[in-house]
N, C-alpha and C positions, 0 to 999 in steps of 0.2 A: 611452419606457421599454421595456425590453426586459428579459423576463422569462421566467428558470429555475427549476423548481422541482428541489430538492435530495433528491437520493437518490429520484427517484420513478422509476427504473430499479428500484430493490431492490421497493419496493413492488408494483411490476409483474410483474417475474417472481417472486414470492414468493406471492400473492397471487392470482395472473392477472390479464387483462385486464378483467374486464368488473368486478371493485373498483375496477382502476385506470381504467378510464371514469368509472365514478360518480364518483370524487376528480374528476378533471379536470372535470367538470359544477359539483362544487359548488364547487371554484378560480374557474369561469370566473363563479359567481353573487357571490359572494363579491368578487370583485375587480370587478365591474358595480357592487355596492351600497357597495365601498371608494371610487370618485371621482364625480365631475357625470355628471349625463345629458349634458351639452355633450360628454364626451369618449366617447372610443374604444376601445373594449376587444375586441381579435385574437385569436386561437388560430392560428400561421400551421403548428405541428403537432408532435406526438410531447407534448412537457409545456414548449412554451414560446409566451408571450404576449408581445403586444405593444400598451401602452398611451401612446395621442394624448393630451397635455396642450394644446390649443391658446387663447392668449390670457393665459399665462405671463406675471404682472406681474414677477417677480422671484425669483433660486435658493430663496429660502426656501419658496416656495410648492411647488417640487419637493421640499424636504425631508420636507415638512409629508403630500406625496402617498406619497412612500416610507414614511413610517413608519405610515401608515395603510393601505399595501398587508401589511405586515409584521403589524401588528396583525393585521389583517382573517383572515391565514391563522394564525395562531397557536393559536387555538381548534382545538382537537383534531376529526379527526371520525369521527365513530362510526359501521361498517360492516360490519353484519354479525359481532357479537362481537368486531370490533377498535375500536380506537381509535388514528386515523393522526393521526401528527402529519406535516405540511408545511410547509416553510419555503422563499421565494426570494429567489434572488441578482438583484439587481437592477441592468441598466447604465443610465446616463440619461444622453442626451444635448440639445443646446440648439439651437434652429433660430435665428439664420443661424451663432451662434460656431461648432458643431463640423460646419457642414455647409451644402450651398444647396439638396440634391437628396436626395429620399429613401434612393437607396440608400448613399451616403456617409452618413446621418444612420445609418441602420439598420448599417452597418457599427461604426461607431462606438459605439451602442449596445451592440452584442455585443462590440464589444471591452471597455468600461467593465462588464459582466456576466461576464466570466471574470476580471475583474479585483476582482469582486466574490468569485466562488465561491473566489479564490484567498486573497482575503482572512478566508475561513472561514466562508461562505455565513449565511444569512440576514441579510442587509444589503445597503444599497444602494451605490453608487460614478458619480461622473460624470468623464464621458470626459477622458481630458488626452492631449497630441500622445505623451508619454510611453508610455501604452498603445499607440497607436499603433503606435509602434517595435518595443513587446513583443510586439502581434500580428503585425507581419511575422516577426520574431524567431521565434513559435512557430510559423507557418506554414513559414518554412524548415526547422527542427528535425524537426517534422513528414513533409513533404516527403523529408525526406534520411534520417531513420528506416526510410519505407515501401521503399527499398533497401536499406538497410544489412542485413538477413540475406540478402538474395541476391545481394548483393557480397562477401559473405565477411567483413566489418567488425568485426561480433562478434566476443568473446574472453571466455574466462572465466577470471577470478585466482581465487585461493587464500588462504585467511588460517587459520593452524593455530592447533586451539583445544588447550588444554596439560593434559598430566595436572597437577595441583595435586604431587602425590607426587613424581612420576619428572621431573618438568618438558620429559616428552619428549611427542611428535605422537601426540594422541587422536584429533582427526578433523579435519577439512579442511573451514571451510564455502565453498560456491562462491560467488561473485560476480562480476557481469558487468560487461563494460568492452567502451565501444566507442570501436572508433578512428578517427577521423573523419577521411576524409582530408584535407591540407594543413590539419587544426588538430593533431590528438594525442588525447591520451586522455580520455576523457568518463566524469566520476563516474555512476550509478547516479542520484539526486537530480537529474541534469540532463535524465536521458531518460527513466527508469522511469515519473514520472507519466503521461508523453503515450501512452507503449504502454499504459499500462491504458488509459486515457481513450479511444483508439480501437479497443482490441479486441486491438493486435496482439502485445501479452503474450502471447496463447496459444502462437500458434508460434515465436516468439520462448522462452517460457519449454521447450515440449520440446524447441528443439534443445539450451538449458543442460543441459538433463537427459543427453538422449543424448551429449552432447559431455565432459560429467563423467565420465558412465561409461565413454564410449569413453577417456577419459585414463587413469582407475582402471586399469583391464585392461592399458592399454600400463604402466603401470609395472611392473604386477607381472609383466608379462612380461621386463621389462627386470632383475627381481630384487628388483624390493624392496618390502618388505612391504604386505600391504592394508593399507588406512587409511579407515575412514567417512567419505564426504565428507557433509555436512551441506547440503542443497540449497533455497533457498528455494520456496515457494509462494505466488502474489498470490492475493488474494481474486478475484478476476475471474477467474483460472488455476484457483483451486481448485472454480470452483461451473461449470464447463467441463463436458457432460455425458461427451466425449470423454476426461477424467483419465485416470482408470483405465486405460483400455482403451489407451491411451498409452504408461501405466509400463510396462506387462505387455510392451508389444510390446517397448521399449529394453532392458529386464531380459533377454526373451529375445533378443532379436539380439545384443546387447553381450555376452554372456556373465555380466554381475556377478553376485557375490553379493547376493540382495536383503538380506540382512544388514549388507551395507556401507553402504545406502543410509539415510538421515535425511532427513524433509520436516520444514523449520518452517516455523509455520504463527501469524502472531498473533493475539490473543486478539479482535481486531473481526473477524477472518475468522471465527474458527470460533464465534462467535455471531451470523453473520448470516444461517442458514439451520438453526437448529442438528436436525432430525431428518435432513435430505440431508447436513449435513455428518458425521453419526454415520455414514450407512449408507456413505459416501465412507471415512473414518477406518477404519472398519471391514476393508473389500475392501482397503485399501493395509496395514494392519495383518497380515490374513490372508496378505498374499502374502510375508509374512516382514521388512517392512521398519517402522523405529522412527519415531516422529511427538515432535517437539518445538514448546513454545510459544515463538514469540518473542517479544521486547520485554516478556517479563513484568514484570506491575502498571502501565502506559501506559494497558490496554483499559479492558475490562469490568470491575466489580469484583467480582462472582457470581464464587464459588469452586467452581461447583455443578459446572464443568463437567472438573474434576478428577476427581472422581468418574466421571463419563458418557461419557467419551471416551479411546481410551486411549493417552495420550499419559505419555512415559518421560522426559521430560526437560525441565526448563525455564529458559528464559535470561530473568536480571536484566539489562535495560535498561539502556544503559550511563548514562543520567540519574542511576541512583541509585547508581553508581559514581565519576562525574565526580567530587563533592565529598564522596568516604568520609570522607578524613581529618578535614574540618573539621565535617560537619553530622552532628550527633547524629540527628536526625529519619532522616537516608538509612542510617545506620549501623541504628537501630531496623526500619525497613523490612527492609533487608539479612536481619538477626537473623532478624526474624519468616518471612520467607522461606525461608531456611534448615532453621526449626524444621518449617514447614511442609509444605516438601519431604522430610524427615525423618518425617515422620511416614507420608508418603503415599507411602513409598519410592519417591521422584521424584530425577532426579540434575540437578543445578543448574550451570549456565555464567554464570559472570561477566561481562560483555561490555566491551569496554573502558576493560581495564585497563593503565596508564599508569606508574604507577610502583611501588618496589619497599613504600613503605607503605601503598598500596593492598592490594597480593596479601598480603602480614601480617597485617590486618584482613582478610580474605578466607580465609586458611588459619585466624585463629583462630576465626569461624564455621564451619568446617569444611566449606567450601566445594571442590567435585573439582575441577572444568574452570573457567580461568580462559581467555580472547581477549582481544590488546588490542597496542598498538605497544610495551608491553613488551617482547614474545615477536617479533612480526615485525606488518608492516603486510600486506594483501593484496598475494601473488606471483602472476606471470607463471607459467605451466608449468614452463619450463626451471629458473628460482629455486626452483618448488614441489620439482622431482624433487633437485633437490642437496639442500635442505634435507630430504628425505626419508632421501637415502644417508647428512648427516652424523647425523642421528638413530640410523639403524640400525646405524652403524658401532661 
């Protein structure tokens, strides 16, 4: 069995290290008193274990082990005025079916454990040749990621979010596209997780930045009107101690306006550290530039952070857009959303909207900025600036 414990990266740097010792001591007691003294309980490093079941009469007896590792760490535990919850992903594999030799079993293992954390962590998952495939699959993806910004590959589209009123180009949010060579274009959902998951979001996410901006500036040099581009922030990107000192430098080398610029930010990001992420919101706020939430009502349900943060703008998830027409419940959400941001003089984006009695239910909430394949799908530059000049014309 091959064992990850979930999200003990955030408790760590959050927290510091020597919380996150004491957790991993009392994991490693914990998972000692979850199976036999016959077996074998590893720490081989960082927050993952590794437990010998040996003398395995049959799968159920692995079942029986996994849910008792699961139990075991489920009890909250209490350090220091917190109270951590820990949960792990668990792969298991079977001596001789998925292997003859420890490091095939042990491979195998950790394949069946990302294949666990993928399936929405704290649970277990046993190996099939299927994973297999996935891991080489994610190791090539991987692989061919760690060049792809120093090969040039990268590209960032465009998708114009719409006045509601003028139904002409409010702002521009960016999105990245990589083009891979001898395949084509790679959605966002096929690479984004793996650059968080190794780090290399960061530099990956400033070039989007400075390449946004360096576009902004050639248009308007080219004549035509500024336009907000609207630029995402990962959680991994935004708790970067480097941020800041980032924008400041693209904003001044680029020329932009920091007026033009918009970071969103979703609502699991900016409650997962929330005094650094206030004093963070804050210095990007100060330097003149607007802060939106994304995928709002998906996160957290605390409304508290409205208040505390000062953020201008917030986009409706396109989930409770999908079925305006037919679901009262999404339509009530909608409303109440609306009323909400109304009150908190907050200006609200619709996000993927599709058809035309969507945006009708939409303008009659009194809803400003609508996005969605309505209006246009995410463009390429050259598509972004035509659509720029038939606007302004």
């Amino acid at each position: 069995m091959f064992i990850d414990l979930d999200r003990f990266k955030t408790i760590n740097d959050s927290l510091g290290h020597l919380i996150g010792d004491y957790l991993l001591k009392e994991v490693a007691n914990r998972l000692c008193c979850a199976v036999r003294a016959s077996d074998t309980v590893a720490r081989l490093g960082g927050d993952e274990f590794v437990v010998l079941v040996p003398g395995v009469g049959a799968v159920e007896q692995c079942h029986h082990v996994g849910e008792k590792i699961i139990e075991a760490l489920a009890v909250p535990v209490p350090i220091e005025n917190h109270l951590l919850h820990i949960s792990p992903s668990i792969g298991i594999c079977l001596y001789p079916d998925d292997g003859l030799d420890a490091e095939t079993l042990m491979r195998h293992a950790d394949a069946a454990m990302y294949h666990a954390k993928g399936a929405g962590r704290n649970n277990y998952q046993f190996f099939t040749q299927r994973m297999n495939q996935a891991a080489a699959r994610h190791f090539e993806l991987e692989s061919n990621l760690r060049t792809a910004l120093a090969n040039g590959e990268f590209e960032p589209f465009y998708q114009p979010i719409m006045d509601m009123a003028t139904r002409r180009v409010h702002a521009l949010e960016v999105l990245l596209r990589w083009r891979r060579p001898g395949i084509g274009l790679a959605l966002p959902d096929d690479f984004i997780p793996i650059l968080e998951e190794n780090g290399m979001i960061v530099p990956v996410g400033e070039w989007v930045i400075r390449r946004a901006c360096e576009q902004s500036m050639e248009w308007q040099r080219q004549g035509l009107p500024p336009v907000p581009l609207a630029i995402n922030l990962s959680a991994r990107q935004f708790m970067h101690k480097a941020l800041v000192t980032s924008i400041r430098r693209i904003v001044e080398e680029t020329g932009i306006d920091p007026a033009l610029v918009e970071f969103e930010i979703t609502e699991s990001a900016l409650m997962q550290h929330s005094e650094q992420t206030l004093e963070i919101l804050g210095q990007i706020n100060r330097m003149g530039m607007r802060l939106s939430i994304d995928d709002f009502g998906t996160g957290y349900s605390s409304l508290a952070y409205l208040k505390r943060f000062p953020v201008r703008k917030i986009k409706i998830d396109r989930a409770f857009i999908r079925e305006l027409e037919a679901s009262s419940e999404d339509r009530a959400i909608v409303a109440a959303v609306m009323a909400l941001a109304g009150s908190l003089q907050l200006q609200v984006v619709a996000e993927g909207v599709e058809t035309e009695e969507q945006l009708a239910l939409l303008r009659g909430y009194g809803c400003q900025y609508v996005q969605g394949w309505l209006f246009a799908r995410a463009l390429d530059s050259e598509a972004t600036r035509a659509l720029l000049a038939e606007d302004a014309a």
